[in-house]
C-alpha positions in Angstrom: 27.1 -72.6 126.9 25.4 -72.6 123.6 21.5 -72.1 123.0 20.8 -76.5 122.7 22.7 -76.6 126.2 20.5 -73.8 127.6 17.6 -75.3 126.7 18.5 -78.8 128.4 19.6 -77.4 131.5 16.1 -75.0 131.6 14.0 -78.0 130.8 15.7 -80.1 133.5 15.3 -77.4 136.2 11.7 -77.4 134.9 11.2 -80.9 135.5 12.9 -80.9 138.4 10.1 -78.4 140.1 7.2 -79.9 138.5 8.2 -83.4 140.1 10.2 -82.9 142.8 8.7 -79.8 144.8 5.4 -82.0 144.8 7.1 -84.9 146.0 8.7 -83.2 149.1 5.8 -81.2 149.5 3.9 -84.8 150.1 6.5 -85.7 152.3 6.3 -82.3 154.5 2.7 -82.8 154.8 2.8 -86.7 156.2 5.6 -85.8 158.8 2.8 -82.9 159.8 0.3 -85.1 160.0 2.3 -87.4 161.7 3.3 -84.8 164.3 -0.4 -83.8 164.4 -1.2 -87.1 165.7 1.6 -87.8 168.4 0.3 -84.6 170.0 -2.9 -85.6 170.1 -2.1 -89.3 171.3 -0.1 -87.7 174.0 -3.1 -85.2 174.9 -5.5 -88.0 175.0 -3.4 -89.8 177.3 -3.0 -87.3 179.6 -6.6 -85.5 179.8 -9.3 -87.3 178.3 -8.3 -91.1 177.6 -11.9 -92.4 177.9 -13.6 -90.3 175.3 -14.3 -91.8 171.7 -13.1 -90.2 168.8 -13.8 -90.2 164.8 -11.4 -89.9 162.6 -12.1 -86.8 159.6 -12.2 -89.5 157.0 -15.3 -91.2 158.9 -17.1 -87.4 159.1 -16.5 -86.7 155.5 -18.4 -90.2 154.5 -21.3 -89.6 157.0 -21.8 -86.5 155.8 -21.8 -87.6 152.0 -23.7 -90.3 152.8 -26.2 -87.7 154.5 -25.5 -89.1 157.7 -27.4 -86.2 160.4 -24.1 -85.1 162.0 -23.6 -81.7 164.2 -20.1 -80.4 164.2 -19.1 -78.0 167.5 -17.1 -75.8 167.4 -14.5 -75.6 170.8 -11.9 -72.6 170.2 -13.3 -69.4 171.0 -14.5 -66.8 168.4 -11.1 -65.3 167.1 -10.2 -68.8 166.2 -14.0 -69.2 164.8 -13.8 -65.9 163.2 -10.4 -67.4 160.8 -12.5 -70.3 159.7 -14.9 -73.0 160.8 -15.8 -76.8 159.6 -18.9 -76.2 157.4 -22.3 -76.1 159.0 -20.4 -76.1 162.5 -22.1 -74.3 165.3 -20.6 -73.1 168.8 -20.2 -74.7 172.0 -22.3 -72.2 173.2 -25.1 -72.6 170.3 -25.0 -76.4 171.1 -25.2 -76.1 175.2 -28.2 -73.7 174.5 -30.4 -76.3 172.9 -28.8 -79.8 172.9 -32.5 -81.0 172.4 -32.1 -80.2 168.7 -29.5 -82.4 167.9 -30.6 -85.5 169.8 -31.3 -87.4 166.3 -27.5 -86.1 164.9 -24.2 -87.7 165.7 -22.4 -84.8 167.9 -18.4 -84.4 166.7 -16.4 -81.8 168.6 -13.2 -80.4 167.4 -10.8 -77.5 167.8 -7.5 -77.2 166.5 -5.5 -80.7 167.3 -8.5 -81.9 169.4 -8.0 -81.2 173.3 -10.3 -78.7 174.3 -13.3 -81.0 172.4 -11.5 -84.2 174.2 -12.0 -82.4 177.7 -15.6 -80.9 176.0 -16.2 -84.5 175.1 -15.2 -85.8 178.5 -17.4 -83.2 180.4 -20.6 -84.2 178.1 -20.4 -87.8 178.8 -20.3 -87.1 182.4 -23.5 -85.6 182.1 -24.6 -88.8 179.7 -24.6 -86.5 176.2 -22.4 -88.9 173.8 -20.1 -86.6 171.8 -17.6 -88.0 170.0 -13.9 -86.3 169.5 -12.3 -85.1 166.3 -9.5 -86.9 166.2 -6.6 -84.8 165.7 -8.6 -82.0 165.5 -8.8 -79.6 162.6 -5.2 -80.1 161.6 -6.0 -83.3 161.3 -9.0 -82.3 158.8 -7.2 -80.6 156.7 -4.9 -83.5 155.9 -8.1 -85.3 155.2 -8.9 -82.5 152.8 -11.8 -81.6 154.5 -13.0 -78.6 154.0 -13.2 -74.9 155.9 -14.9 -72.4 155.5 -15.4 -68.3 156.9 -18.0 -67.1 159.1 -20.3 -66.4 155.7 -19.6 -70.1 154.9 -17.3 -69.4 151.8 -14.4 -71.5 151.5 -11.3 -70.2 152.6 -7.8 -72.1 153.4 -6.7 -70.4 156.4 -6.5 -72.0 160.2 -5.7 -70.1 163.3 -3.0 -72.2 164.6 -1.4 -69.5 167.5 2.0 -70.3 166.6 4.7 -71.7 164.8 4.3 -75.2 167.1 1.2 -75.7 165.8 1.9 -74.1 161.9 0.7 -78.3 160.9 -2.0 -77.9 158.6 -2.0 -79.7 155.3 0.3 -78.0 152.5 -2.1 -75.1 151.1 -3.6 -74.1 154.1 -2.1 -70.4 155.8 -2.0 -71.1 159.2 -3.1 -68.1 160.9 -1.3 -66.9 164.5 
């Protein structure tokens, strides 16, 4: 092969990467979504059918639009300690002093959005509306919402326990 022939076949690899990888990549990360949300329809169905979600997209504009909204957190601290949605507090912080979020809307979440649904479900048992991340925070991530680490700096890492749940949007570590 001489030197011209080289050069085509390393500039057609190179294009090849540049617009293929990010092409498949898009695919891989709508057939994790999609997977994201057939869990969570199922879960719904099952445990907390009568709770009301919001979908991330519908979070992001309230809180650009400076919408009061309190995000609570429902994994447990290892999970909180890999990253949190920014300015979240715990389920704990919230049940301490519910009082100081009556003027906010309330959105649970954890990672695909059971343990809020049944957090959900027991709040509006006792009349507190809180509403349900739908899909959880692997469904956040493929709304390119952000995380963030306990000191609030950015991070792209999710504690997803296992391979099963490995869904998060393409540049996000899932953590397990």
């Amino acid at each position: 092969m001489n030197s011209s022939a080289k050069r085509i076949a390393l500039l057609a690899a190179w294009w090849l990467l540049c617009w293929t990888l990010p092409a498949t990549a898009a695919g891989d990360d709508a057939a994790r979504r999609a997977q994201v949300l057939a869990m969570f329809e199922q879960y719904k169905a099952e445990a907390f059918a009568d709770t009301q979600d919001i979908h991330p997209e519908a979070v992001l504009g309230l809180l650009q639009r400076g919408v009061p909204v309190v995000l609570v957190d429902s994994r447990d601290a290892k999970e909180q300690a890999v990253s949190m949605l920014p300015g979240a507090v715990t389920e704990a912080q919230f049940l301490a002093q519910p009082e100081l979020h009556h003027d906010a809307i309330v959105v649970a979440y954890c990672t695909i959005g059971y343990r809020s649904g049944v957090f959900a479900r027991k709040m509006a048992s006792q009349g507190v509306s809180v509403l349900n991340l739908y899909g959880g925070m692997l469904n956040w991530t493929h709304a390119a919402g952000p995380l963030v680490d306990a000191q609030g700096r950015p991070v792209s890492r999710l504690h997803v326990y296992d391979s099963t749940w490995d869904l998060a949007s393409a540049g996000v570590e899932g953590i397990y």
